[in-house]
C-alpha positions as CSV (number, residue, x, y, z in Angstrom):
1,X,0.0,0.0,0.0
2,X,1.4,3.3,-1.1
3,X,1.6,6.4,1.3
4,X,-1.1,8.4,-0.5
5,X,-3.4,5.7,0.0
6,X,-2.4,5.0,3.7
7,X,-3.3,8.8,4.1
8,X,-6.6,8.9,2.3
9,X,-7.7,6.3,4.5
10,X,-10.3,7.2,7.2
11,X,-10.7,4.9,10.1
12,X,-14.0,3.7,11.0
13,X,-14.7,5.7,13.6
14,X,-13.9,8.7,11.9
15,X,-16.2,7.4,9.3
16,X,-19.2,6.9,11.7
17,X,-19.4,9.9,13.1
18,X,-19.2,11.6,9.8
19,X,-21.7,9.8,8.4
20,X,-24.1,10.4,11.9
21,X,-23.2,14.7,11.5
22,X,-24.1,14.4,7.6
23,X,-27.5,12.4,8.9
24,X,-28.3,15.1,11.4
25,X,-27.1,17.8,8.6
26,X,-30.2,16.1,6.7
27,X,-32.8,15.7,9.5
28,X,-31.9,19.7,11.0
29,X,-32.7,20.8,7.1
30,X,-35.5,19.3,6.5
31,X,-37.2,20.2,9.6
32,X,-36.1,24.1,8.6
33,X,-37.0,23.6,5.1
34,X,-40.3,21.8,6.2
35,X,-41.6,22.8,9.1
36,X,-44.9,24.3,7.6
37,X,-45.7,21.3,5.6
38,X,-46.3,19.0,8.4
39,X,-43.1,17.2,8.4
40,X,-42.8,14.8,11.5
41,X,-39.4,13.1,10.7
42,X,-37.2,11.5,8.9
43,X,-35.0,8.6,8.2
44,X,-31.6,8.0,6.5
45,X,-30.8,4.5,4.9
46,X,-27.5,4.2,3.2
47,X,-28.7,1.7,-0.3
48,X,-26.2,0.9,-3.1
49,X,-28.1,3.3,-5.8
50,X,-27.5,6.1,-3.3
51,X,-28.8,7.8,-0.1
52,X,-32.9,7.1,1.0
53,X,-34.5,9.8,2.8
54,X,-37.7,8.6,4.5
55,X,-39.7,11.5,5.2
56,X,-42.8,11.0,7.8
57,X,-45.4,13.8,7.5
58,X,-48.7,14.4,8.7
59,X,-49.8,15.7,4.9
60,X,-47.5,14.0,2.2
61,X,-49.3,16.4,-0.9
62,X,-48.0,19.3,0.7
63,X,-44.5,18.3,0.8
64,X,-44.6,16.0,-2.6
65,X,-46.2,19.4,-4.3
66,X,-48.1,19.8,-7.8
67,X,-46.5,17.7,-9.8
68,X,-43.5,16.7,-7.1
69,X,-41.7,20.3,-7.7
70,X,-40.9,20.4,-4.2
71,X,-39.4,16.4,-3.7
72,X,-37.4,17.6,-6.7
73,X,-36.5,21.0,-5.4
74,X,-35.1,19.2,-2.3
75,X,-33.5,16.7,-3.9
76,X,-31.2,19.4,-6.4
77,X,-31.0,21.3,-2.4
78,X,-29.6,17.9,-1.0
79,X,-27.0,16.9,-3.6
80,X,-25.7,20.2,-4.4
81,X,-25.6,21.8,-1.2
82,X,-25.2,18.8,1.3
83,X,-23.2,16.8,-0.5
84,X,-25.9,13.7,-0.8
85,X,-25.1,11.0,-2.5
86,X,-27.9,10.1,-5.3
87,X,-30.6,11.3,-2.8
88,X,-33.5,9.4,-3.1
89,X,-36.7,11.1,-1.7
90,X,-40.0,9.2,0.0
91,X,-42.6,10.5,2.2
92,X,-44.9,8.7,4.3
93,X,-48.0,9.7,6.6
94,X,-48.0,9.3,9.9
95,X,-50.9,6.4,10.9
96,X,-51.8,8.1,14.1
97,X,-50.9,12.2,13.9
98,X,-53.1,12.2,17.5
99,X,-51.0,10.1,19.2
100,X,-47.5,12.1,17.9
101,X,-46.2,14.8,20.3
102,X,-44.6,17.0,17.7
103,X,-47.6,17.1,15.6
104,X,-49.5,17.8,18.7
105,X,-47.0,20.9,19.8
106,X,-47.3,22.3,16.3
107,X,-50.6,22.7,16.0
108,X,-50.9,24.7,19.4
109,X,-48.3,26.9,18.0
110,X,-50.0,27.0,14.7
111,X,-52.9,27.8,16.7
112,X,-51.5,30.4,18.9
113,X,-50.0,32.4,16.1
114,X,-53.3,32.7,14.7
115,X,-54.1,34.8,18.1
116,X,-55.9,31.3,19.6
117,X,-55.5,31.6,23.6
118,X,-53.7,29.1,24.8
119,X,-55.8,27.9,27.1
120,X,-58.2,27.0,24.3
121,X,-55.6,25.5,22.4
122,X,-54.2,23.0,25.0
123,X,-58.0,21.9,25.6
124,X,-58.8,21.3,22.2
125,X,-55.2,19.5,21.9
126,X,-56.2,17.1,24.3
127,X,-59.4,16.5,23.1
128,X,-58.3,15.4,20.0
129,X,-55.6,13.3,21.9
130,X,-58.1,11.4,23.8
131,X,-60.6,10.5,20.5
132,X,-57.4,9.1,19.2
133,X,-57.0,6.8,22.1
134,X,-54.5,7.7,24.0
135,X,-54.1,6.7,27.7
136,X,-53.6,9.6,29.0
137,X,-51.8,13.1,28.6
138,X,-49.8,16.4,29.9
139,X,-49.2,19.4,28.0
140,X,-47.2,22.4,29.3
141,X,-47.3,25.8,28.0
142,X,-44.7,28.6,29.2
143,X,-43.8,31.9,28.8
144,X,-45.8,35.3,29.3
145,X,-49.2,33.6,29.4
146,X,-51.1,36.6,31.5
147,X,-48.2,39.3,32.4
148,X,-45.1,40.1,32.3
149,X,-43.8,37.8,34.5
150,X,-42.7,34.5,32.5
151,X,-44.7,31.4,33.8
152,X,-46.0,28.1,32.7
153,X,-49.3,26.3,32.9
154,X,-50.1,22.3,32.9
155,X,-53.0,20.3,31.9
156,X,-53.5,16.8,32.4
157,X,-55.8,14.1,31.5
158,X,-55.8,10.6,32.0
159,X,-52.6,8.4,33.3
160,X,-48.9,10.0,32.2
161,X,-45.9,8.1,33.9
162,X,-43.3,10.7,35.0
163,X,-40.8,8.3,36.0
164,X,-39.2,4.2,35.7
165,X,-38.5,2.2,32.6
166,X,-42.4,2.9,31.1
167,X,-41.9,6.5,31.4
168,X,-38.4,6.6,29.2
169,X,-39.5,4.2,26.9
170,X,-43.1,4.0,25.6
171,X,-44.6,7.9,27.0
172,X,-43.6,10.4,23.8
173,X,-42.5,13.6,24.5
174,X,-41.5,16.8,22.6
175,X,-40.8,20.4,23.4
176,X,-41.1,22.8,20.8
177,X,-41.4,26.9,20.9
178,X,-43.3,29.1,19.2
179,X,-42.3,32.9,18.8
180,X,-45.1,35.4,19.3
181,X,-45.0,39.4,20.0
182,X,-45.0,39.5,23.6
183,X,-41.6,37.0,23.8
184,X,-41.0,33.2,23.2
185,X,-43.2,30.6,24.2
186,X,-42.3,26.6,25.2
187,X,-44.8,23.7,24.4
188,X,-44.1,21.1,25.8
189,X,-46.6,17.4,25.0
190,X,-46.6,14.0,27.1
191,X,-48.7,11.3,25.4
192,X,-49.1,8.2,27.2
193,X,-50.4,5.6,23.7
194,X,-52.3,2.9,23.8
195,X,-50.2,-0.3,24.7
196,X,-49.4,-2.4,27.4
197,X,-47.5,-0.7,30.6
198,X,-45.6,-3.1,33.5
199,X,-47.9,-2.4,36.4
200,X,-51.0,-4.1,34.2
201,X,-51.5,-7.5,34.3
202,X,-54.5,-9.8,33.0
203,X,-55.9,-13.1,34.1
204,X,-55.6,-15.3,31.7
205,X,-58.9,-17.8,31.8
206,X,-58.3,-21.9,32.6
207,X,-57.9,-24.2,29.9
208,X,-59.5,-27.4,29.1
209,X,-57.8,-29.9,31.2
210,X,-58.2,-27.1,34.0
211,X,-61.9,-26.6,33.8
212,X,-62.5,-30.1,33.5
213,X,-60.4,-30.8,36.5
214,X,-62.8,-28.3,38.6
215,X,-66.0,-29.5,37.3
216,X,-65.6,-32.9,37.9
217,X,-64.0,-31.7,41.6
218,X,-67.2,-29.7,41.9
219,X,-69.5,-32.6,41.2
220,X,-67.8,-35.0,43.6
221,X,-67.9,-32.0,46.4
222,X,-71.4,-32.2,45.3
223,X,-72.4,-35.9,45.8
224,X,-70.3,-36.6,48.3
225,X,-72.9,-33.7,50.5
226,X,-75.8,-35.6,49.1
227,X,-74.4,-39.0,50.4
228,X,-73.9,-37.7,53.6
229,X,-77.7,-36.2,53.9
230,X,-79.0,-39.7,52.4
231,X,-77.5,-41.3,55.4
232,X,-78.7,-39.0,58.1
């Protein structure tokens, strides 16, 4: 091996961690680029006819475009201006936009900077929380709500785990901000989804060679009382 090519080697950590800041590179311009079209977020797969982007959005036609102008406006953006490999651009919808934090925070932004009170907007956020079938949820606005004075307010409905293995793993949280005349304002969303936590449990009903074994114990309980009042 020659000395040029000994130096134009990269080691492969070097080579992870430039290939996890060129994903993030990715993910950080999307979200700027579209954070009005509903875009949730995204994922990078490395294929041999170039780089997929997988892009998770609440309404795919507004980020696809007439015609796909603006798939193909992000894809010249990508390769020319990121570097990107052959990008290769899909977008998905989200199956449950209730039960998705982000989505959740964005609309009380959208909401607010529409001159929505908040209060109105967190109720009607958890309303539509609840229809999708959540378990339960917190949502958290701060900033100057009433005054001057920065504060926050909380709203909660149903069961939201706050701490333990449950809470890190299966309750989805985001924070996001919104920026409004009076100063900037923090959202913050707890969802608590449908599924199974580790403090429920379920009885599970006897099988057949179980419920045959107590029948036939119960009739033998049964005669054996009737023997006994035969013989008295």
């Amino acid at each position: 091996m020659s000395q040029s090519q000994r130096q134009a080697r990269i080691p492969v950590y070097k080579k992870i961690i430039q290939d996890k800041i060129k994903e993030w590179m990715i993910k950080e311009f999307l979200n700027y680029r579209l954070s009005k079209q509903g875009y949730v977020d995204s994922d990078v797969l490395k294929t041999p006819l170039g780089t997929r982007i997988i892009i998770y959005a609440e309404r795919p036609n507004w980020i696809i475009g007439r015609k796909g102008v603006i798939v193909k406006e992000l894809t010249d953006l990508l390769s020319k201006k990121l570097g990107v490999d052959n990008p290769i651009i899909d977008v998905t919808p989200i199956q449950s936009p209730e039960l998705n934090p982000k989505i959740i925070a964005n609309r009380i932004a959208w909401a607010m900077t529409k001159g929505v009170k908040f209060r109105r907007a967190g109720m009607i956020a958890i309303r539509q929380i609840m229809d999708g079938g959540a378990k339960g949820t917190e949502i958290t606005i701060s900033g100057k709500l009433t005054s001057e004075r920065s504060r926050f307010e909380k709203y909660v409905y149903g069961i939201v785990y706050k701490n333990g293995y449950d809470s890190r793993t299966k309750v989805q949280r985001f924070v996001g901000q919104v920026l409004l005349k009076p100063g900037l304002y923090g959202i913050e969303v707890r969802i608590t989804p449908p599924v199974r936590f580790s403090d429920e449990y379920r009885i599970k009903p006897p099988g057949r060679e179980a419920a045959a074994e107590v029948q036939a114990q119960q009739v033998s309980e049964g005669g054996g009382e009737g023997g006994e009042q035969t013989e008295t």
